[in-house]
C-alpha positions in Angstrom: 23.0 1.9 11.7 19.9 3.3 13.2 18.2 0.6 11.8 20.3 -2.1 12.5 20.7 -0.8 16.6 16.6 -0.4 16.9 15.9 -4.0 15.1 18.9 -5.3 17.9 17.5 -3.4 20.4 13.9 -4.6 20.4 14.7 -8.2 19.4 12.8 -9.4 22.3 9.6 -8.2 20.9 10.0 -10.5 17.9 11.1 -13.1 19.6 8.0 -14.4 20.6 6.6 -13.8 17.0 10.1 -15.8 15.5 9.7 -18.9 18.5 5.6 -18.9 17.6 6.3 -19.0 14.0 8.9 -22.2 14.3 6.5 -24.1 16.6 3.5 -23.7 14.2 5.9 -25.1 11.2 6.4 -28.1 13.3 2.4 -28.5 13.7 1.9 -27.5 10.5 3.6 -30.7 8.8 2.5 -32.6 11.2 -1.2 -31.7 10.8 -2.3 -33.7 7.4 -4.0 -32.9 4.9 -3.4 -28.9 4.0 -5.8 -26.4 3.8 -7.0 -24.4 0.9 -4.6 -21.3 0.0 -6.6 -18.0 -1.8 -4.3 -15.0 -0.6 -1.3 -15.8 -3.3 -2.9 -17.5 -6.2 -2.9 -14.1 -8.1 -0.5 -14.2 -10.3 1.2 -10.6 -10.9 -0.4 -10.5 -14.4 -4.1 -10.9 -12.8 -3.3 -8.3 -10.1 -2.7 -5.8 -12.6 -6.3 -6.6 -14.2 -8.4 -6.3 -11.1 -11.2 -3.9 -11.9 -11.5 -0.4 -10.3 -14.7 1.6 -10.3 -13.9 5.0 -8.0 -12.1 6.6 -11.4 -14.5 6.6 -13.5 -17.8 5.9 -11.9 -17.7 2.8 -13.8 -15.7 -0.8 -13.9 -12.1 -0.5 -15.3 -8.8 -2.5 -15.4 -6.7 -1.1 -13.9 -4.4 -0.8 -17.0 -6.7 1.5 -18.6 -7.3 4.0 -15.7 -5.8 7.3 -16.8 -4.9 8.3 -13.2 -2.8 7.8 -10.3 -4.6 4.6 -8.2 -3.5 1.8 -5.7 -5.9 -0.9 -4.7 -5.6 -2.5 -1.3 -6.9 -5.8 -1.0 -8.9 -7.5 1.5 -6.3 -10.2 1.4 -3.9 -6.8 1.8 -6.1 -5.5 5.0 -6.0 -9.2 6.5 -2.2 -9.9 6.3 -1.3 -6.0 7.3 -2.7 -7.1 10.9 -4.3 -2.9 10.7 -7.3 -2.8 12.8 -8.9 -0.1 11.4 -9.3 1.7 8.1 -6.7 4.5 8.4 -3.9 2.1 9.6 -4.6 0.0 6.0 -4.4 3.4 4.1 -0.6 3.5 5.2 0.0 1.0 2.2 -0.8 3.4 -0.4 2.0 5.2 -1.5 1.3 9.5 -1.4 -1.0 9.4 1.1 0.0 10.8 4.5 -1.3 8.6 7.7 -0.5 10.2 11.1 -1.6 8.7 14.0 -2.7 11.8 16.4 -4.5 9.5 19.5 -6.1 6.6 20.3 -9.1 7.7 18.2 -7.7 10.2 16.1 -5.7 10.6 12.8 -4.2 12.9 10.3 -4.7 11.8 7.1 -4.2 13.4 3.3 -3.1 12.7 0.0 0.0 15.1 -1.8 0.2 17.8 1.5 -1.7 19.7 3.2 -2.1 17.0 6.4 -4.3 17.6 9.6 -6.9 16.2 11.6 -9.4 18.1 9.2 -7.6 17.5 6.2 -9.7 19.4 3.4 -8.9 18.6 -0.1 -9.3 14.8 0.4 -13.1 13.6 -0.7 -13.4 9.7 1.5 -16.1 8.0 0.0 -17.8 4.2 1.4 -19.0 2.2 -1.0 -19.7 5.9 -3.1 -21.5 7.3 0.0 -19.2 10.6 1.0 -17.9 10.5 4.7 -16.7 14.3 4.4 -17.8 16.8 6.9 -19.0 20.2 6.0 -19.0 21.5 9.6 -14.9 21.4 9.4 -14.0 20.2 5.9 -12.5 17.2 6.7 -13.6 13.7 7.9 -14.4 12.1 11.1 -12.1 9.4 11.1 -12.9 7.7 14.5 -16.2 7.3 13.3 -15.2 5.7 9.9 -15.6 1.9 10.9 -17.2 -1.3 9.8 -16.5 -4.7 10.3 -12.6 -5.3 8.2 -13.4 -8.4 6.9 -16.4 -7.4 4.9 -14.2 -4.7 3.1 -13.5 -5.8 -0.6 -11.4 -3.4 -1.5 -10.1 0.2 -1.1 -9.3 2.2 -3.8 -7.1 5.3 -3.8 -7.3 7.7 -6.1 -4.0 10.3 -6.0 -4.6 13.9 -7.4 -7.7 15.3 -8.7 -11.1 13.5 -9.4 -13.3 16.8 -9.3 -15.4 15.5 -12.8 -16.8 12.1 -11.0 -16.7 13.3 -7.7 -17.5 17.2 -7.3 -15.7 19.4 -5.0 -13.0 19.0 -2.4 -11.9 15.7 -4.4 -9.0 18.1 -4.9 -5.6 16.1 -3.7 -7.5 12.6 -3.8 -10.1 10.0 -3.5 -10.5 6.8 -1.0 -13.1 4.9 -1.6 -13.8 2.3 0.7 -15.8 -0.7 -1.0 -17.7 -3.5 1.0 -18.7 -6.9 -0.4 -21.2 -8.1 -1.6 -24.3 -10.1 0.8 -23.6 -12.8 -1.7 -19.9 -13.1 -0.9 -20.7 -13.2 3.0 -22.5 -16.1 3.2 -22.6 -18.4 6.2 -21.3 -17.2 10.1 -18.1 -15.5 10.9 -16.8 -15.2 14.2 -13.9 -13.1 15.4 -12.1 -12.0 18.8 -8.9 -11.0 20.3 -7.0 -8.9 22.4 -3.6 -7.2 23.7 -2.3 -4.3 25.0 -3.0 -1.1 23.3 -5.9 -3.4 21.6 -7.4 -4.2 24.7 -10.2 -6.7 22.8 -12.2 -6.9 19.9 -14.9 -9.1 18.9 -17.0 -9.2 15.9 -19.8 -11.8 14.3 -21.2 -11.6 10.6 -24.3 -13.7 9.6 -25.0 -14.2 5.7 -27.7 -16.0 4.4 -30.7 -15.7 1.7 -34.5 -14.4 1.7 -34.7 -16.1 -1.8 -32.2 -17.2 -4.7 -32.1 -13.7 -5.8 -32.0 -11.9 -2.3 -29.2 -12.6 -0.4 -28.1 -10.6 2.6 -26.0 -10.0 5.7 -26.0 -8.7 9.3 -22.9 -7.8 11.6 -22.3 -6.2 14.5 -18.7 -5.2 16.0 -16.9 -3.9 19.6 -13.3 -3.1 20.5 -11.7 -1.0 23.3 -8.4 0.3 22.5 -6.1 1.5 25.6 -4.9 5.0 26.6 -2.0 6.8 24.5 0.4 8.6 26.9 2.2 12.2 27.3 5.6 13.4 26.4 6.3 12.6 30.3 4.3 9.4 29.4 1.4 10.4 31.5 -2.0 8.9 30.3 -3.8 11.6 28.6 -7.3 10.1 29.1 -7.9 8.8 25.5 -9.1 5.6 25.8 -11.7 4.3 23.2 -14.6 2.4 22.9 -17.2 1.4 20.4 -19.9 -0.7 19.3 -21.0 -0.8 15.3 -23.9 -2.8 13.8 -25.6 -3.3 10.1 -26.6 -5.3 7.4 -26.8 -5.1 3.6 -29.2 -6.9 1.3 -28.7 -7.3 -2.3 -31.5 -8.0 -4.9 -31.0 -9.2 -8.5 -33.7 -9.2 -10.7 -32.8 -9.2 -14.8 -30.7 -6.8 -15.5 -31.9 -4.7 -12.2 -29.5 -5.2 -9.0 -30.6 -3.3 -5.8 -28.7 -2.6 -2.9 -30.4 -1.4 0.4 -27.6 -1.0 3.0 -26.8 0.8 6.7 -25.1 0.8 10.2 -25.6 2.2 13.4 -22.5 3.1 15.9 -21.9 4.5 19.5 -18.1 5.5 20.5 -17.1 6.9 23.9 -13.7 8.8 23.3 -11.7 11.4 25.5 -8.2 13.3 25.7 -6.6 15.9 27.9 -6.6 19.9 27.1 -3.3 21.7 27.1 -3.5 24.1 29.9 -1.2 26.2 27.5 -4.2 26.6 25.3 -6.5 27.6 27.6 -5.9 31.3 28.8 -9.7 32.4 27.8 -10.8 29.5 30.0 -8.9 29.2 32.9 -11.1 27.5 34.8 -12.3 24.4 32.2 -12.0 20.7 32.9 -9.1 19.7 31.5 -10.2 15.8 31.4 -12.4 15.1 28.4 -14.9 12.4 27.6 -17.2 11.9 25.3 -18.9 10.1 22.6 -20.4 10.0 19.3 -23.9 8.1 17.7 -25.0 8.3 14.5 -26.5 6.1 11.7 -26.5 5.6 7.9 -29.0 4.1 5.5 -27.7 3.7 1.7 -30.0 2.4 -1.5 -29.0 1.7 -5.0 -30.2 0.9 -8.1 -28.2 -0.4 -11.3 -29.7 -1.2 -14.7 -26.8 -3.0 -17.0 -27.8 -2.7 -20.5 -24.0 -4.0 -21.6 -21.0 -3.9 -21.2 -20.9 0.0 -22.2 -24.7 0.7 -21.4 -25.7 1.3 -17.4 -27.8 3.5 -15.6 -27.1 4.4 -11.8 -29.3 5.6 -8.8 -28.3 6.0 -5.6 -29.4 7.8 -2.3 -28.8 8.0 1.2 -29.7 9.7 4.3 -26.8 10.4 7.4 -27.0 11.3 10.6 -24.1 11.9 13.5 -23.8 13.9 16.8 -20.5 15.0 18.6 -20.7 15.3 22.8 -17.2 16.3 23.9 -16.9 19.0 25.9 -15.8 21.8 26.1 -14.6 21.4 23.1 -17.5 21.1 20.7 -20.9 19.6 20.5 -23.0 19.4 17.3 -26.0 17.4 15.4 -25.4 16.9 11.5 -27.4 15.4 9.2 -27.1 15.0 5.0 -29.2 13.1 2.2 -27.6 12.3 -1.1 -29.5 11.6 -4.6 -26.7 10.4 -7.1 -27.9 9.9 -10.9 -25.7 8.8 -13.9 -26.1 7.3 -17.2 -23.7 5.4 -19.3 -24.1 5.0 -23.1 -21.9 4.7 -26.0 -22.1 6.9 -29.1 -21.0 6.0 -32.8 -18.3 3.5 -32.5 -15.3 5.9 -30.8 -17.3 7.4 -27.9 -18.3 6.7 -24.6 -20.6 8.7 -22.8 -21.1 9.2 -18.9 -23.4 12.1 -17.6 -24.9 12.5 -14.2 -26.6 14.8 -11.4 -26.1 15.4 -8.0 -28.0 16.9 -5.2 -27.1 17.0 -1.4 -28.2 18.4 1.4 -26.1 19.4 4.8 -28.3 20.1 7.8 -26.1 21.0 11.1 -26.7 22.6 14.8 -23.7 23.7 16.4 -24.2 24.3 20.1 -22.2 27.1 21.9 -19.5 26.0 24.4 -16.9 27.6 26.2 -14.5 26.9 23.4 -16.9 27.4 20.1 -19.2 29.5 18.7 -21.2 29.7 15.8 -23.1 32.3 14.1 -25.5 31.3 13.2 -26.2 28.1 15.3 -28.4 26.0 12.9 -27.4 26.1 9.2 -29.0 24.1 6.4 -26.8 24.0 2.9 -27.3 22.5 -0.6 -25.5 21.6 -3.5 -26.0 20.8 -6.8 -24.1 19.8 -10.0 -24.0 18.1 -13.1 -21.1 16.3 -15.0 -20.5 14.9 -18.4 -17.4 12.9 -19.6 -16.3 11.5 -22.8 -13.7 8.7 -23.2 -12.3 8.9 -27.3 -11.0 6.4 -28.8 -8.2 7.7 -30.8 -6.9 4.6 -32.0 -8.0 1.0 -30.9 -6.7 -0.4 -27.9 -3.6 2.5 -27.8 -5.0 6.0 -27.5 -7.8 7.0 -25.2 -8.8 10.6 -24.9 -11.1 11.7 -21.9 -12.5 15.0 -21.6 -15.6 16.0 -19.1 -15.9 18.5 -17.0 -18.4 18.9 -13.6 -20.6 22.1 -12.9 -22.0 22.6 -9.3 -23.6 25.5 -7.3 -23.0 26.0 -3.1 -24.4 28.2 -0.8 -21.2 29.8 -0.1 -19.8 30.4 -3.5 -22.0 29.9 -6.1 -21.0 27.9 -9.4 -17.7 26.1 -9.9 -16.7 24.5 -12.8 -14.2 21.6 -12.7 -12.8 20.5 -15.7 -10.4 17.4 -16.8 -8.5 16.2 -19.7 -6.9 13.1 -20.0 -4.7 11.3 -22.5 -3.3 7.1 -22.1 -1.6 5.5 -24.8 -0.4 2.0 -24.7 1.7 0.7 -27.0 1.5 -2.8 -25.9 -0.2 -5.0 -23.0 3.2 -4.7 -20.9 3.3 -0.6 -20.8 0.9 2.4 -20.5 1.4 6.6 -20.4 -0.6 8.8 -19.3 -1.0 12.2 -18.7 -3.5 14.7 -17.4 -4.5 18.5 -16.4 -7.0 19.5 -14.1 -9.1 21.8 -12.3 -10.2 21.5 -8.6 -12.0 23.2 -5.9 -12.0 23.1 -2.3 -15.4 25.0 -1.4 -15.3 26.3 1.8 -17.1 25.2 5.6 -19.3 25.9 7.7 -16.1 27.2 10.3 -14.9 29.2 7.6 -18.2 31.1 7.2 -20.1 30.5 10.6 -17.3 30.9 13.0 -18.2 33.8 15.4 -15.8 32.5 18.0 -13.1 30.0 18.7 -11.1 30.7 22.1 -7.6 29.4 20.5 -5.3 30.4 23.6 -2.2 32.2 23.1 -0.1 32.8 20.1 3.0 30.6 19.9 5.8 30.0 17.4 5.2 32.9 15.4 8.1 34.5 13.6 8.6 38.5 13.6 5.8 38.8 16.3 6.8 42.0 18.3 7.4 41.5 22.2 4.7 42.9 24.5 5.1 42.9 28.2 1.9 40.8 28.5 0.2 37.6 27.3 -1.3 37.5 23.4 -4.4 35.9 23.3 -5.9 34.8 19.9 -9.6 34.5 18.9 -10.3 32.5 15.8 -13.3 34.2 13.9 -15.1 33.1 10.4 -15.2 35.0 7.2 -18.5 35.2 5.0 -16.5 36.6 2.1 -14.2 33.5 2.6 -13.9 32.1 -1.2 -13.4 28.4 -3.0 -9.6 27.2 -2.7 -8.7 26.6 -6.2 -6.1 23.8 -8.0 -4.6 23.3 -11.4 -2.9 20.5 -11.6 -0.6 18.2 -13.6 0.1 14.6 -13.9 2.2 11.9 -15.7 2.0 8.4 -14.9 4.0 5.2 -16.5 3.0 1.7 -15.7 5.1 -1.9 -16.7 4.5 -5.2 -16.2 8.0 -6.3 -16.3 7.2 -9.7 -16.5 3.9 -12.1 -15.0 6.2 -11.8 -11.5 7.0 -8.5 -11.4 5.3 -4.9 -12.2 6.1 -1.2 -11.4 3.8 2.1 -11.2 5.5 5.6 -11.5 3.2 8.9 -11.0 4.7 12.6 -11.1 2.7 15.5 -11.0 2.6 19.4 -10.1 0.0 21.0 -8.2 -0.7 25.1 -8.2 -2.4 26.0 -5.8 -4.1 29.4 -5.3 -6.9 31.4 -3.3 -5.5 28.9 -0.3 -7.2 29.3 2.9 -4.9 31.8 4.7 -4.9 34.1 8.0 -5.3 37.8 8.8 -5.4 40.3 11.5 -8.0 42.1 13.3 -8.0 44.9 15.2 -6.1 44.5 18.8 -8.1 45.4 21.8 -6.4 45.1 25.3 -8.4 44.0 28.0 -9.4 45.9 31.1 -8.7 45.6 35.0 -5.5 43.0 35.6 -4.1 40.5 34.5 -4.0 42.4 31.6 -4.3 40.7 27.9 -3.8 41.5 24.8 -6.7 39.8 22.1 -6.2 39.3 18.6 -8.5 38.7 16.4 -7.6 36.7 13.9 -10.4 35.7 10.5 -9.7 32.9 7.9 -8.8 35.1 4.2 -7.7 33.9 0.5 -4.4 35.3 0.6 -2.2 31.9 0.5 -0.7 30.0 -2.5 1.1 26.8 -3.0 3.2 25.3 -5.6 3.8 21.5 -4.6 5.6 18.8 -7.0 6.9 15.2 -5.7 6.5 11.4 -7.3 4.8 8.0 -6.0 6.0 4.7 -7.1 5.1 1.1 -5.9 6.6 -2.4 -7.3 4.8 -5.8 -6.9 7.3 -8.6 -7.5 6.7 -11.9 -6.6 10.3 -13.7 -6.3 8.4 -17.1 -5.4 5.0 -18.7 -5.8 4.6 -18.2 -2.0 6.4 -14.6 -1.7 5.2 -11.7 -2.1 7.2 -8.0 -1.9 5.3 -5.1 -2.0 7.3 -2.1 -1.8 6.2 1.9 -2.1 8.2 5.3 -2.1 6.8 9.0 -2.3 8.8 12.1 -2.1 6.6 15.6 -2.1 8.2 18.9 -2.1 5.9 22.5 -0.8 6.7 26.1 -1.0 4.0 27.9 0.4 3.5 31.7 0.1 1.1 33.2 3.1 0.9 35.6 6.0 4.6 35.9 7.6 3.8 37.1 10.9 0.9 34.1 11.3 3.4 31.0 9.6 4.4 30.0 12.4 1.3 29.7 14.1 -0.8 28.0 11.1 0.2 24.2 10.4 -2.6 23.8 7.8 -1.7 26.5 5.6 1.5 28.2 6.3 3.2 25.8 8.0 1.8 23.2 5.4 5.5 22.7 4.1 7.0 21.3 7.6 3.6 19.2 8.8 3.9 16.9 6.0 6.2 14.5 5.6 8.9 14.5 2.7 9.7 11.4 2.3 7.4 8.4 2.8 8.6 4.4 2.7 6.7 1.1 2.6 7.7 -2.3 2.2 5.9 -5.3 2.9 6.6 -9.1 3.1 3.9 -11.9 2.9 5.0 -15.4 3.0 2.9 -18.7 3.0 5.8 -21.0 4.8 2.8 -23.4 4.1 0.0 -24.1 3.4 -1.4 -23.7 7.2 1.3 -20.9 7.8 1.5 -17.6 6.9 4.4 -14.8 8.2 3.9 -11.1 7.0 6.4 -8.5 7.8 5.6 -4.7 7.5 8.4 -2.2 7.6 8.0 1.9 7.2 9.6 5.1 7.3 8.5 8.0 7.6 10.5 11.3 7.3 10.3 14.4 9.8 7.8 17.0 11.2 9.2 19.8 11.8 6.6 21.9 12.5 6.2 20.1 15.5 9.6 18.8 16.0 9.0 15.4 15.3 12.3 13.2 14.1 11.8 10.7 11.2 11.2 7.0 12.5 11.1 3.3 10.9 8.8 0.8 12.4 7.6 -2.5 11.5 4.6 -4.7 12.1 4.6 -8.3 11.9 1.6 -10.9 11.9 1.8 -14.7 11.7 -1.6 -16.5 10.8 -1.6 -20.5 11.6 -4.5 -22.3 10.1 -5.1 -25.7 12.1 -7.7 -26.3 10.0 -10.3 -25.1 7.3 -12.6 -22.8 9.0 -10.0 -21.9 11.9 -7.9 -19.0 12.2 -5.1 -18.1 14.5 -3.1 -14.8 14.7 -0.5 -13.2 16.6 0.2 -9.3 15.5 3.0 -6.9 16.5 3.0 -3.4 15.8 5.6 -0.9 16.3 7.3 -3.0 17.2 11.1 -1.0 16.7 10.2 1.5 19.7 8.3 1.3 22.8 7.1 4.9 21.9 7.0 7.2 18.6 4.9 10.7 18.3 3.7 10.8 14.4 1.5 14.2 14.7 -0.1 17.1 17.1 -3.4 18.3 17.0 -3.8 21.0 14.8 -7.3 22.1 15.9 -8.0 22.0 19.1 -5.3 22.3 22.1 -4.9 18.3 23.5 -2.2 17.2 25.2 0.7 15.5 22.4 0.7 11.8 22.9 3.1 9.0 22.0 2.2 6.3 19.9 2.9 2.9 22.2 3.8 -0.3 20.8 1.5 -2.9 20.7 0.7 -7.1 20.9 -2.3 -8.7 20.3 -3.4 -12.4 19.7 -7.2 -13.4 18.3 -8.7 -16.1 16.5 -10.7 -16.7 13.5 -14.0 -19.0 12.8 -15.9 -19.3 9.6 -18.4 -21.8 9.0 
């Protein structure tokens, strides 16, 4: 009935889409000759061959992948009408997408959800995105132009062997094309109301017949979110993104020099509730970000089980948003692995790592570090074995990675994996591993973080004055650690329909917990009391839950994507600080039980395509959120070949929905608005 009343309710908001959609039939019949069709000429059968790379470090079907993995498309990215990359993760089934702001998200994979989510390693095209100021990623500045993404592939649960530490919960790797499969001028713009505009232009072409490359460059500005009391909380975003990529075959060589360059102005409102140290800060916040990437890589294919792998790059970033925080980070990368095979049963993969972190955290009003500039390396080795047990039904994989850190020395990782397949239609599999999540510069560095009062905290004693809390680093501050176990079934039911089922149990231990200091009250009046309070290793976790996704394609033209996961917590940490601490001990009620996705795409012809996008999403109750459905919707009309038309609603079952709170830093909790917006397409 909830449904039913909110789909009744906001009827007017499809309308439009509905009215659109029957004119654009009428043209479309009308129009001639059709235009070609690529986005359902996949055939169930083919989709469950595509070839995934994140998993192993090399290409596999995914039939044969031992591990819990969802591709999304570019043809999937296209038709979901998602703007960005953390709106097209919402397809995947276990990962955890919550929308915080205009510019900021809440993203993880099995638990453990928040703005710095830190056992989720994000990867683009194998370059890693993740922070080691806050261990987490950056997602506002995660961007590049959508239509030159590939593919993105998800891995769910451990993937510490190819991809070192802190790929504890999961992987995303986000792949770009090729410069060969860019070729020509594309040309895109648009506009609505929470997407004010967007533009974006792509050139491909060719220095030679073995060099071809591409440049791009990219702008949007996306509108203010609003309050609770539907206030604008000053969060409006813009940014500007440029690159290129050239590719370079030459025998069995191929070299890839790639990078981008980006400038974002963001901003929010500070919860005066939040602010007792600082009475006297602007609440108001702007900002922005810069920064700049260059990636190289070098592949030597010997055959089909022979390859060698270089790859290296150098990253750069700054933060300005005060009072919050303002820091310089820089990182380089050297990536090596070789690929050989070994009597007839064995295949080989071995590899070494090295990266550097370079950072400079400035002192504000809000943050401190001790000390201010910090340089860190890492680096590992990995070796992994895939055994054929028997011939094209049982594969045994065992590796296991070794890496030293700064903060806690060596870790070892390791991973064992069994997938039998007793025909082409099904596959088993089942895996245990070991994970680490090492820990941050905040954890360790942290001399000061001005956190405001203590709220929500359970067994607190009363005091006839305010608490104050003061966030402080620990150097003794260890490696969270993982064991974790997994069981996976996969069917093609038939060459229309196909079904993956993944279960698994994660125990968790050394979790990052909290722990009192000693209480000082302050002098002269008001009078406060200050609490020290120091990251510790005292948590632990036992999580268990399920992901399953079905393709079926009831017509040649239809396509129904559907996705389910449940995930259940029980955390064991500080009970006086529970209350207080959503990434830890309040990890249980910040993620969300129960997550649904289901997705229509329909070619009505040739020229016309209508996509519906519906999703639940199951309470927050650490912050008091209520469970909501939504639904997105995007018709594409094609008047001819090169030519593309769209009109895209989002959210479109409420004018307003709250999906997360910061966890780090005290903004102002905003409402997620609903949203229109129309563009057009040109290729030529």
């Amino acid at each position: 009935m909830f449904f039913v009343g909110n789909l009744i309710k906001q009827s007017q908001c499809t309308a439009l889409l509905l009215a659109l959609l029957c004119y654009t039939e009428k043209l479309t019949f009308a129009a001639g000759k059709p235009v070609e069709n690529s986005l359902l000429d996949l055939s169930i059968e083919e989709l469950m061959k595509v070839e995934v790379t994140t998993v192993s470090r090399h290409s596999q079907k995914l039939t044969q992948v031992p591990s819990a993995v969802f591709v999304i498309t570019q043809d999937d990215i296209r038709r979901s009408g998602a703007t960005n990359i953390p709106d097209a993760l919402r397809m995947a089934p276990g990962v955890q997408v919550d929308r915080v702001s205009a510019d900021k998200w809440a993203i993880s994979i099995r638990g453990f959800n928040g703005i710095y989510a830190n056992k989720l390693q994000v990867l683009m095209d194998g370059r890693s995105v993740y922070s080691p100021i806050f261990s987490g990623v950056i997602w506002e500045q995660q961007d590049t132009l959508m239509e030159d993404i590939e593919r993105i592939e998800i891995i769910r649960g451990p993937a510490a062997v190819s991809w070192g530490s802190n790929a504890v919960n999961g992987v995303i790797n986000i792949i770009t094309k090729k410069a060969a499969d860019t070729q020509g001028t594309l040309l895109t713009a648009g506009g609505g109301t929470f997407e004010q505009g967007f533009v974006g232009a792509r050139f491909g072409g060719k220095i030679n017949e073995d060099t071809p490359f591409r440049i791009y460059a990219k702008g949007f500005a996306r509108n203010n979110t609003q309050s609770l009391s539907r206030e604008s909380v000053n969060d409006q975003w813009q940014s500007a993104r440029s690159g290129f990529r050239v590719d370079h075959s030459r025998g069995i060589d191929q070299l890839t020099l790639q990078g981008d360059v980006f400038y974002l102005a963001d901003g929010n409102t500070l919860n005066s509730n939040g602010l007792s140290l600082a009475p006297n800060l602007n609440s108001e916040l702007r900002g922005h970000h810069e920064g700049g990437n260059i990636r190289f890589r070098w592949d030597r294919t010997y055959s089909e089980r022979s390859s060698v792998m270089f790859q290296t790059y150098y990253d750069r970033n700054s933060v300005h948003l005060l009072p919050i925080g303002r820091s310089f980070a820089e990182s380089f990368d050297a990536d090596f692995q070789h690929r050989f095979p070994l009597f007839d049963r064995h295949n080989l993969i071995w590899g070494a790592n090295y990266r550097l972190y370079h950072n400079h955290i400035f002192d504000t009003p809000m943050v401190k570090f001790s000390p201010i500039t910090q340089t860190n390396h890492v680096i590992g080795t990995f070796i992994r074995d895939d055994v054929t047990l028997i011939p094209e039904r049982l594969q045994f994989t065992i590796g296991s990675r070794f890496e030293h850190n700064d903060f806690t020395g060596w870790e070892i990782q390791p991973n064992a994996r069994l997938m039998w397949t007793p025909n082409t239609e099904n596959s088993i599999w089942l895996a245990v591993s070991r994970a680490v999540r090492t820990p941050s510069r905040a954890e360790n560095d942290l001399a000061q973080y001005n956190s405001g009062g203590l709220q929500n905290t359970s067994g607190f004693p009363a005091f006839p004055f305010p608490i104050v809390s003061t966030l402080q680093g620990n150097s003794n501050f260890n490696s969270e650690k993982l064991i974790a176990y997994e069981l996976g079934y996969r069917r093609q039911i038939s060459t229309q329909a196909s079904i993956d089922l993944t279960g698994f149990i994660n125990d968790y231990s050394q979790l990052r917990d909290l722990s009192f200091g000693v209480f000082t009250l302050t002098p002269g009046l008001p009078r406060q009391l200050i609490v020290p309070v120091s990251f510790s290793n005292q948590a632990s976790a036992l999580t268990y839950g399920f992901e399953s996704s079905i393709d079926w394609r009831p017509r040649e033209n239809w396509r129904l994507q559907s996705s389910y996961s449940f995930l259940n917590m029980h955390i064991h940490s500080n009970e006086l600080l529970k209350g207080s601490d959503p990434t830890t001990g309040g990890a249980d009620k910040i993620s969300a039980r129960h997550l649904l996705s289901l997705r229509s795409n329909y070619d009505i012809s040739e020229r016309l395509q209508f996509n519906l996008w519906l999703r639940y999403i199951s309470n927050i109750s650490f912050y008091h959120i209520p469970g909501f459905v939504t639904m997105d919707a995007k018709l594409i009309f094609k008047p001819t070949k090169n030519t593309e038309l769209f009109l895209v609603g989002q959210n479109l079952f409420s004018q307003h929905h709250q999906e997360m709170v910061a966890d780090t830093f005290p903004t102002i909790p905003t409402m997620i608005p609903r949203g229109m917006y129309a563009g057009a397409q040109w290729r030529f």
